[in-house]
C-alpha positions as CSV (number, residue, x, y, z in Angstrom):
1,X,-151.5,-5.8,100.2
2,X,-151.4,-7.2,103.9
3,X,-147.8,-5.1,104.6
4,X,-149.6,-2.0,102.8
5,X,-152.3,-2.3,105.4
6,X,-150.4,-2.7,108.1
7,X,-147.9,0.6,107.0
8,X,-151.0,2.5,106.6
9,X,-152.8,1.7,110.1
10,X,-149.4,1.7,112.0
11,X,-150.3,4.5,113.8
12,X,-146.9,5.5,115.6
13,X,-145.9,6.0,112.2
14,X,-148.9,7.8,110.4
15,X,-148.6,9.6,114.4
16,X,-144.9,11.0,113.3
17,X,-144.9,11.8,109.7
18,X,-147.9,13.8,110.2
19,X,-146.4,15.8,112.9
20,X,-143.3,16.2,110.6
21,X,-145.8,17.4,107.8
22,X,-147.7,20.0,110.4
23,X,-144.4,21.2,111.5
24,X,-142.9,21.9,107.8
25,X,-146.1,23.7,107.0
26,X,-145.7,25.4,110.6
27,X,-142.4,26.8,108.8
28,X,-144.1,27.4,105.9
29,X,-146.8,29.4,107.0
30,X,-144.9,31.6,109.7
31,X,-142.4,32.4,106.9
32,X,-145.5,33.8,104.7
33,X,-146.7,35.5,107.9
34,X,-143.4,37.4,108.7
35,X,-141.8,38.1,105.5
36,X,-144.6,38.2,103.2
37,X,-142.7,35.4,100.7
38,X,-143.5,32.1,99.9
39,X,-140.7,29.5,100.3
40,X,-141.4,26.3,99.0
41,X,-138.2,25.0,100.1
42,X,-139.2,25.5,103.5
43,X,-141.5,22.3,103.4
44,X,-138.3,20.3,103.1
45,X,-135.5,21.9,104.7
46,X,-134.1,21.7,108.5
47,X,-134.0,24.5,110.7
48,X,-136.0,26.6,112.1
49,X,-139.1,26.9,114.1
50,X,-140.8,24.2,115.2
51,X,-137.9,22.1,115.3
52,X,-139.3,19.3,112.6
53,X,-137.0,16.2,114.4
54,X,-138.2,16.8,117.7
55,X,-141.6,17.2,116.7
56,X,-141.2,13.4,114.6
57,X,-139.5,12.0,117.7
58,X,-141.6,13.1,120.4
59,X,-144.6,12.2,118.6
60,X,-143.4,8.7,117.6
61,X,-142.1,8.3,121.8
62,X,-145.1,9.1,122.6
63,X,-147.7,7.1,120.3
64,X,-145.6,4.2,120.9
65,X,-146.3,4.9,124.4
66,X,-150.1,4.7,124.0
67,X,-150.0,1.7,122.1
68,X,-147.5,-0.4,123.5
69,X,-147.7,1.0,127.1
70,X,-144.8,3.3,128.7
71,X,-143.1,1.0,130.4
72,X,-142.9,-1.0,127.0
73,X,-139.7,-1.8,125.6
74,X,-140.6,-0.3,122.6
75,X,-141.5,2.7,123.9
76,X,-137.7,2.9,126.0
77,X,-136.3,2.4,122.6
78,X,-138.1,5.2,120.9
79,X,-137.5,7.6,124.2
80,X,-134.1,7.0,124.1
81,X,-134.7,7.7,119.9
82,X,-135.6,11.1,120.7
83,X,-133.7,12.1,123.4
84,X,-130.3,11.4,120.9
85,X,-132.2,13.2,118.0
86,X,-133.3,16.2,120.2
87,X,-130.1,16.7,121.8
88,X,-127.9,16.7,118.3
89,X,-131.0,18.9,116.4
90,X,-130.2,21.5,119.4
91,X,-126.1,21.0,120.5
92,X,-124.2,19.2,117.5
93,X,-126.1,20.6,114.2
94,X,-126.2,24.3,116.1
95,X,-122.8,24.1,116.3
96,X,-122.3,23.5,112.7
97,X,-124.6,25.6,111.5
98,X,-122.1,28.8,113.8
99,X,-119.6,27.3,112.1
100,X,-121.0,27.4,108.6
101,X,-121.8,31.2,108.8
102,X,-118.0,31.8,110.0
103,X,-117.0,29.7,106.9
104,X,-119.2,31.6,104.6
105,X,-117.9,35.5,106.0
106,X,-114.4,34.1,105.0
107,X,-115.7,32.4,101.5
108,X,-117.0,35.9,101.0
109,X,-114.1,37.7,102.1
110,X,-111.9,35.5,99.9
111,X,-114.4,35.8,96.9
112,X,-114.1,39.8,96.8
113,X,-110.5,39.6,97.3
114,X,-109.2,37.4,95.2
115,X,-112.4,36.3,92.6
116,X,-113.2,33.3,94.1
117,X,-116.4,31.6,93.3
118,X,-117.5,28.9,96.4
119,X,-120.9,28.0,96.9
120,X,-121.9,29.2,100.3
121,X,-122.8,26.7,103.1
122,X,-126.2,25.8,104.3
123,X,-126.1,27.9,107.5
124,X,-129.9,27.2,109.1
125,X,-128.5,23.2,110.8
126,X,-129.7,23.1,114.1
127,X,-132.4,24.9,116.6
128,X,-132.0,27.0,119.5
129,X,-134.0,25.3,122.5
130,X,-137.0,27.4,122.4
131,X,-137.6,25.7,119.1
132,X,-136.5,22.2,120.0
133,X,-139.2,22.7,122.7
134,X,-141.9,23.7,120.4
135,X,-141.0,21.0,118.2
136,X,-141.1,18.8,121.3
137,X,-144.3,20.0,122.0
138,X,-146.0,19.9,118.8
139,X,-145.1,16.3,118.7
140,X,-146.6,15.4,122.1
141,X,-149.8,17.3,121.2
142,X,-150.2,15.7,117.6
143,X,-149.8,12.1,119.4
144,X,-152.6,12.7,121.8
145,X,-155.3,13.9,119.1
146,X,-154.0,10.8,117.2
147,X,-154.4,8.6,120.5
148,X,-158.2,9.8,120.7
149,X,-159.3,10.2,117.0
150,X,-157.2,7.7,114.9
């Protein structure tokens, strides 16, 4: 029970998965919003806006930076953390997701041409900036309320 406690009052982590919840439901709730549709799968999937991995990052970075102090070791480790997960959930998944859309616009053009039947590729990888900032952001803000309230 001791190890249960201490998962459940670590709050770095409670900090981060409760930023990754508020940004999935961000998703969730924009998507409603915009194209009148609900998308369950959007509580769970990457992509999109707020950018989900930079919100968890930043928000761990920066509890751990409350609780530990910034110039903590711990908190250079979980910096660092988010710095390599913000700049592959912008640069490298981006890039795949451009190049699973090309991929797909030649499945299709194979499928019609010659009766083909390939599963299309998950397109919707990585985020454009403006939502790796947002996610960034998101994170940052959640940690602060957490600093104060929890």
């Amino acid at each position: 029970m001791k190890i249960l406690n201490e998962i459940f009052f670590n709050q770095p982590l409670i900090t981060a998965l409760v930023t990754w919840l508020v940004a999935q439901s961000l998703k969730f709730i924009t998507n409603i919003i915009k194209k009148r549709e609900v998308d369950f799968r959007l509580l769970i999937i990457t992509g999109g806006s707020p950018s989900s991995h930079s919100a968890i990052v930043s928000a761990l970075a920066t509890s751990v930076g409350f609780n530990f102090g910034f110039d903590s070791g711990l908190f250079a480790l979980s910096a660092i953390l988010a710095a390599v997960v913000i700049s592959d959930a912008r640069g490298i998944r981006q890039s795949a997701g451009k190049q699973a859309e090309i991929l797909n616009k030649i499945i299709e053009d194979l499928y019609y041409r010659k009766g083909l039947k390939i599963k299309r590729l998950k397109e919707l990888l990585g985020h454009t900036a403006l939502e790796v900032f947002y996610g960034a952001l998101l994170g940052i803000l959640v940690a602060v309320l957490f600093s104060v309230y929890y």
